[in-house]
TORKOL-4160 file (C-alpha; in steps of 0.2 Angstrom, whole numbers, padded with zeros to 4 digits, m for minus):
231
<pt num="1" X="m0031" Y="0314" Z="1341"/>
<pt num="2" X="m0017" Y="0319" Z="1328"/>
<pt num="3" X="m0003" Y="0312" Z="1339"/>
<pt num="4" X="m0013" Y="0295" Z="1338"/>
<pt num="5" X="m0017" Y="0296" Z="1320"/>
<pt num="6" X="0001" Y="0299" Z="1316"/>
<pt num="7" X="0006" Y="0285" Z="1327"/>
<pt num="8" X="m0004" Y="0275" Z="1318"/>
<pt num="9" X="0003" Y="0278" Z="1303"/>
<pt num="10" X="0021" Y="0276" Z="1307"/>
<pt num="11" X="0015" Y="0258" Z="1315"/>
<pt num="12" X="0008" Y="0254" Z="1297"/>
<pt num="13" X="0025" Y="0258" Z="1288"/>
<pt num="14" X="0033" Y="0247" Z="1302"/>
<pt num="15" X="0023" Y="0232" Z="1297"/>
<pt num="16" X="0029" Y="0236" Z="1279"/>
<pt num="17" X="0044" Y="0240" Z="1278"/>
<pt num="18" X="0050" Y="0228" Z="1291"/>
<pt num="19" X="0041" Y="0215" Z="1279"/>
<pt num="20" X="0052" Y="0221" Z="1266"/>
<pt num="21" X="0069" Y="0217" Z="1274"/>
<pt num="22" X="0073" Y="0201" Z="1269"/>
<pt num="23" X="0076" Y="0189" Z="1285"/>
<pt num="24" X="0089" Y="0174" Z="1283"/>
<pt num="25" X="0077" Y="0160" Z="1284"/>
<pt num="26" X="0073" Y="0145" Z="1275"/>
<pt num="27" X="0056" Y="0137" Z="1283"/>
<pt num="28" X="0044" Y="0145" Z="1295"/>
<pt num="29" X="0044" Y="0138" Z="1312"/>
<pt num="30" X="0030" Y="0124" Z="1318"/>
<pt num="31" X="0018" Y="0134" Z="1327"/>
<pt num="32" X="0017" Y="0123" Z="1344"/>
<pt num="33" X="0017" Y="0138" Z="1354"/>
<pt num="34" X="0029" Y="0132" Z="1363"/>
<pt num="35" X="0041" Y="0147" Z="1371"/>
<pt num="36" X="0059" Y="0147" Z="1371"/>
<pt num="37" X="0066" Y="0146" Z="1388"/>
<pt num="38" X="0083" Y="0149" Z="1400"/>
<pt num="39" X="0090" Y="0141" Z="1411"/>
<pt num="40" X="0106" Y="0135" Z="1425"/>
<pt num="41" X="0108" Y="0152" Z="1434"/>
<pt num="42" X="0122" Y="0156" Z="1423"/>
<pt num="43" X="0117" Y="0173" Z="1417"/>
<pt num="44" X="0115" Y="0188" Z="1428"/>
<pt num="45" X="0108" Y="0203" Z="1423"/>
<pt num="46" X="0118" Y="0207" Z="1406"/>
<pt num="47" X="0131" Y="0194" Z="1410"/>
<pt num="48" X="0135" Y="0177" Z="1403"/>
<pt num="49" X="0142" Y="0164" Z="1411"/>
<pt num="50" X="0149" Y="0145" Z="1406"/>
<pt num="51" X="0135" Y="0135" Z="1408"/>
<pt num="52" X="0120" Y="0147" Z="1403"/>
<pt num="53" X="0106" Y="0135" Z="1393"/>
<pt num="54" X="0090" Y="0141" Z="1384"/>
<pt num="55" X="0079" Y="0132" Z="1373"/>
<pt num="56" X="0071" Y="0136" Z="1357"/>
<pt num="57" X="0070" Y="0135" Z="1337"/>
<pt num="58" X="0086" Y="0135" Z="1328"/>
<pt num="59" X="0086" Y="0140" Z="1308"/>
<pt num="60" X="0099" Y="0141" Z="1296"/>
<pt num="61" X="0109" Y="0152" Z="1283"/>
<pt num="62" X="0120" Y="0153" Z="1270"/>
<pt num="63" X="0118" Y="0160" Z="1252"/>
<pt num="64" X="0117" Y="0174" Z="1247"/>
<pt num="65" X="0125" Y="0181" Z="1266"/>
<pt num="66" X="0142" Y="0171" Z="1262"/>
<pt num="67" X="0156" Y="0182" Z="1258"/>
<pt num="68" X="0147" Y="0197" Z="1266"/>
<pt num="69" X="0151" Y="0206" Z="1284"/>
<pt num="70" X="0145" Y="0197" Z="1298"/>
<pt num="71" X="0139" Y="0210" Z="1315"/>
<pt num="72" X="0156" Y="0206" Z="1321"/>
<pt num="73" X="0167" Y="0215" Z="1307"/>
<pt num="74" X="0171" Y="0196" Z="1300"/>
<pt num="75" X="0167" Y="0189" Z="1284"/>
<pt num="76" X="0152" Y="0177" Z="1286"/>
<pt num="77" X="0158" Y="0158" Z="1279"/>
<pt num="78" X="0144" Y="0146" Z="1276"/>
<pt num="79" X="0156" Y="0132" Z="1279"/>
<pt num="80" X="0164" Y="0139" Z="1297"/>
<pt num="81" X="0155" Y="0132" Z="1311"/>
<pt num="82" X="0147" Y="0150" Z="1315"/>
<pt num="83" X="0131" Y="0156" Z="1324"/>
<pt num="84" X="0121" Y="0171" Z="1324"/>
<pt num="85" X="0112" Y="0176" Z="1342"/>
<pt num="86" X="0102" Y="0192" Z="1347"/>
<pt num="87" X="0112" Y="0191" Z="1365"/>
<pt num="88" X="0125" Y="0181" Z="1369"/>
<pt num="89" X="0144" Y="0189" Z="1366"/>
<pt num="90" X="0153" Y="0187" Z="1351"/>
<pt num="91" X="0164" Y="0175" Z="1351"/>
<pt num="92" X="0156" Y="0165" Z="1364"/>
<pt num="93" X="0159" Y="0146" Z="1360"/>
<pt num="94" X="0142" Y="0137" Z="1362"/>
<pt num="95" X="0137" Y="0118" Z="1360"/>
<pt num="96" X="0120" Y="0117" Z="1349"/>
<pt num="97" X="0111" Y="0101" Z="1351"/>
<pt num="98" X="0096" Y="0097" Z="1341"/>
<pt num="99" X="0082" Y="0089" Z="1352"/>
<pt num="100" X="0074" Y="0080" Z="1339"/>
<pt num="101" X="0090" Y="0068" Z="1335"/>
<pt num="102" X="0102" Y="0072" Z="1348"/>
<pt num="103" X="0116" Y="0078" Z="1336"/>
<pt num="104" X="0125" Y="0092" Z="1342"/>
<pt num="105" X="0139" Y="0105" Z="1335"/>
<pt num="106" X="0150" Y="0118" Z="1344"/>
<pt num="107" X="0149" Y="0134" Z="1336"/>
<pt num="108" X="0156" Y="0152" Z="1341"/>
<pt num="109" X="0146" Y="0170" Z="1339"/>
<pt num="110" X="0151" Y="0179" Z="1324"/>
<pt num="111" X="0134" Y="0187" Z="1319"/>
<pt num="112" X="0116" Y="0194" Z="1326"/>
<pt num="113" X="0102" Y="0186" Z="1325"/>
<pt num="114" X="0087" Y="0178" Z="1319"/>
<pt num="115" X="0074" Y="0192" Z="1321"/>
<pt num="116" X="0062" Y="0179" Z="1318"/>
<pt num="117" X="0049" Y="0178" Z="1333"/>
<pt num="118" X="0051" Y="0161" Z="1341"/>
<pt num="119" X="0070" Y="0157" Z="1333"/>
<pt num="120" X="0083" Y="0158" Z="1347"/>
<pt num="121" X="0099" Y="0155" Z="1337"/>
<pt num="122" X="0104" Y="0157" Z="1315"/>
<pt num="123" X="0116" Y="0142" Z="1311"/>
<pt num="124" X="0129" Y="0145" Z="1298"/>
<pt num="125" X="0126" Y="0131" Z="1284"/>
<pt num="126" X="0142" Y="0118" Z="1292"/>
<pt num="127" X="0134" Y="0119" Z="1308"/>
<pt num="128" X="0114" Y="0116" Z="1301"/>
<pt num="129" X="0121" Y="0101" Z="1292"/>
<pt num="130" X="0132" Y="0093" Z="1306"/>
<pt num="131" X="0115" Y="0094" Z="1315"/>
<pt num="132" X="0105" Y="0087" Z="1301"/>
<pt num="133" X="0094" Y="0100" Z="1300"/>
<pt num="134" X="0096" Y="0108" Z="1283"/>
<pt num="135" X="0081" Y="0099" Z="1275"/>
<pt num="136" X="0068" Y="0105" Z="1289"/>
<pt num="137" X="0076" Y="0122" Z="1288"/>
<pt num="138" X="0071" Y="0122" Z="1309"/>
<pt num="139" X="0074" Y="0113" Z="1323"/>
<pt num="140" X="0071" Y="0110" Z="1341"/>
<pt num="141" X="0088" Y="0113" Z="1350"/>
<pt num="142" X="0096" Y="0116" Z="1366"/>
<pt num="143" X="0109" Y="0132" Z="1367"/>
<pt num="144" X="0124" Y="0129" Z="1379"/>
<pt num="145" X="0139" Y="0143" Z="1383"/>
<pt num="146" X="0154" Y="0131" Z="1383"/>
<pt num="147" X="0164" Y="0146" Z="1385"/>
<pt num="148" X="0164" Y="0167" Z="1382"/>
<pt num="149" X="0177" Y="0181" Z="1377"/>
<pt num="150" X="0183" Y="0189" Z="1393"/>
<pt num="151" X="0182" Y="0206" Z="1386"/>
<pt num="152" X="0164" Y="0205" Z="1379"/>
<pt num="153" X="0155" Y="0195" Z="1394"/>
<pt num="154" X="0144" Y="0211" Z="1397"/>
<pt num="155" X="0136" Y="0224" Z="1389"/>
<pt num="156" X="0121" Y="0238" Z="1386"/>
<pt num="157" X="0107" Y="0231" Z="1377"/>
<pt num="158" X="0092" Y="0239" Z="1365"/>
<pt num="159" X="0077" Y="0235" Z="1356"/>
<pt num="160" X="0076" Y="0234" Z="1339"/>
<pt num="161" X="0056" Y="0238" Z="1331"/>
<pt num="162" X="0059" Y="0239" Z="1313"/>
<pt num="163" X="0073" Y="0237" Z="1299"/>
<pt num="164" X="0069" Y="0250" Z="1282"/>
<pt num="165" X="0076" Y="0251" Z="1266"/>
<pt num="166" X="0071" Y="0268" Z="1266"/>
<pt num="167" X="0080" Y="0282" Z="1278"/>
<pt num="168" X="0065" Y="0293" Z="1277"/>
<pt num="169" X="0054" Y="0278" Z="1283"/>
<pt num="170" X="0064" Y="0275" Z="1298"/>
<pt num="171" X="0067" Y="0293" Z="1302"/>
<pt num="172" X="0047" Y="0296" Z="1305"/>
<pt num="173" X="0046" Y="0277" Z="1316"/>
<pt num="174" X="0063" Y="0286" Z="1325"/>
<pt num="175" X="0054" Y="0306" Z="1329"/>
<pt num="176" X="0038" Y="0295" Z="1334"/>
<pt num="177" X="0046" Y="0284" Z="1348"/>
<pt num="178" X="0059" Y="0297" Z="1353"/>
<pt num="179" X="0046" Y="0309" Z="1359"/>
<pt num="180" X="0040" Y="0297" Z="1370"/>
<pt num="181" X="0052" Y="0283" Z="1375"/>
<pt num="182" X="0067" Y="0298" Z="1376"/>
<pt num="183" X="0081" Y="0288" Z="1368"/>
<pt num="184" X="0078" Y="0281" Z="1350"/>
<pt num="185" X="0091" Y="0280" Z="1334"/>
<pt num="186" X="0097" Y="0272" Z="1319"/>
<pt num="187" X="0108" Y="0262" Z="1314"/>
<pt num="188" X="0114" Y="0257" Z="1296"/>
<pt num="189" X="0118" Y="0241" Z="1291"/>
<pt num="190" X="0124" Y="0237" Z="1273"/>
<pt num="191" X="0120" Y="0219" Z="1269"/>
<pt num="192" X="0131" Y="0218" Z="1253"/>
<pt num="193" X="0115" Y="0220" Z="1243"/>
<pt num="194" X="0109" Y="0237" Z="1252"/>
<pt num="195" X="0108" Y="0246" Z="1266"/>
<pt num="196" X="0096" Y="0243" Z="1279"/>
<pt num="197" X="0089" Y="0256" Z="1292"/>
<pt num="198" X="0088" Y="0248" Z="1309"/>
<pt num="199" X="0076" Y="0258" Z="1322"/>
<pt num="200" X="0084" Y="0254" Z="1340"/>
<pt num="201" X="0075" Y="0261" Z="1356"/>
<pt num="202" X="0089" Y="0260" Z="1370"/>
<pt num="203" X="0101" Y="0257" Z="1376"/>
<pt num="204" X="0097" Y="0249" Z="1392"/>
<pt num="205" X="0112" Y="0243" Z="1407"/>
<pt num="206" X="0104" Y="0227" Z="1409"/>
<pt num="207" X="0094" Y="0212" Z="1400"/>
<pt num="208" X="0078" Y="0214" Z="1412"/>
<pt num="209" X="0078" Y="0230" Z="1405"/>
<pt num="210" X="0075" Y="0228" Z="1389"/>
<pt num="211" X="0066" Y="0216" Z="1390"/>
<pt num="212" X="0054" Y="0228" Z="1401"/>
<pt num="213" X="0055" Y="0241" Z="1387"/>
<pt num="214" X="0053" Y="0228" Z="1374"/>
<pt num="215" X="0036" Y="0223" Z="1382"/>
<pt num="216" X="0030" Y="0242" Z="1384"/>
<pt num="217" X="0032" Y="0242" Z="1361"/>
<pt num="218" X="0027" Y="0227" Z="1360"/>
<pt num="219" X="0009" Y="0232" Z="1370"/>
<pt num="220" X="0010" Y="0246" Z="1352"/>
<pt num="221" X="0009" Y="0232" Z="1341"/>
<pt num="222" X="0026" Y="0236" Z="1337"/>
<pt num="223" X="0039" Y="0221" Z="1331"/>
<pt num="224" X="0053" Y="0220" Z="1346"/>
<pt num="225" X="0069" Y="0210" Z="1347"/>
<pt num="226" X="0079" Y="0211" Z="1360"/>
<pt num="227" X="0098" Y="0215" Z="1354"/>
<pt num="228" X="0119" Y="0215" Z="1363"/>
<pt num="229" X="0126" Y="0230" Z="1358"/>
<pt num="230" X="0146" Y="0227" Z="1361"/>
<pt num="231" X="0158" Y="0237" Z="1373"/>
């Protein structure tokens, strides 16, 4: 009974302080409950390939994250045909095609994610406006691997449950899941304005297992992306 008490606890200061992260995001996407979805065989396990396609809700970003480190080590430009993505490799060229006029734009992986439930893929500004999709904020879009870095098409995965401004906070969600998922940790992550505590459960070999262990926290009412960690 104290064990779920405690739980419960930590899940309430997940919901919080995930809240308090800021999120790169300029308008929410339409509730259709539509799902994004995969497609053309071309990824395997934790392997992309040319030709791998998925579908889903594309947003946007650019101040205040110009100037600042992107996942990849670079500096994030706002007007560099650039892309954030929770999976593909970085520096895999991909072609972005809004569905809702047909405009597309080929951008490269520099960055991760949205962790926005229901976004597939964060466009920098350049590429949002070659699409013509600065004004909705989202779009409809299809995601095409054009091509990837040889030396990062594979690699382990984790699940990310919560990002904290405060260390203590993540610490207690960290001691919580360890105990019962085994391997648990944080990571820093200093946005320019900050440092952010990300929870990560993992690392798992392969995508189908994470996503697995994704669905296990998420049956906790626990917020889960799905995240590449490089080689």
């Amino acid at each position: 009974m104290l064990t779920n008490k405690l739980f419960a606890c930590v899940l309430l200061l997940v919901l919080l302080g995930t809240a308090c992260g800021r999120r790169r995001t300029v308008a929410r996407a339409p509730s259709s409950g539509r799902q994004p979805s995969a497609s053309g065989g071309a990824r395997t396990g934790e392997t992309v390939r040319p030709g791998y396609t998925e579908t889903g809700y594309a947003s946007w970003y650019g101040d205040p994250y110009h100037g600042r480190r992107a996942a990849n080590g670079e500096v994030y430009d706002k007007n560099k045909l650039t892309a954030a993505h929770l999976t593909l490799p970085f520096g895999a060229w991909t072609k972005v095609t809004n569905l809702e006029n047909n405009q597309s734009v080929t951008v490269r992986i520099t960055d991760r994610g949205p962790f926005v439930k229901g976004r597939i893929i964060d466009l920098s500004l350049a590429a949002a406006r070659q699409i013509q999709m600065l004004g909705p904020g989202t779009a409809l879009v299809r995601v095409e691997v054009q091509s990837v870095g040889d030396q990062h098409a594979s690699g382990a995965f984790v699940v990310q449950v919560g990002a904290f401004r405060e260390r203590t906070t993540a610490e207690r969600l960290q001691q919580s899941l360890k105990a019962r998922y085994g391997g648990a940790f944080i990571e820093n992550y200093d946005r320019g304005d900050g440092v952010l505590y990300r929870v990560r459960v993992g690392p798992k070999p392969s995508l189908s297992g994470a996503r697995d262990l994704a669905a296990q926290l998420g049956n906790e009412n626990l917020p889960t992306f799905v995240v590449r960690l490089e080689n």
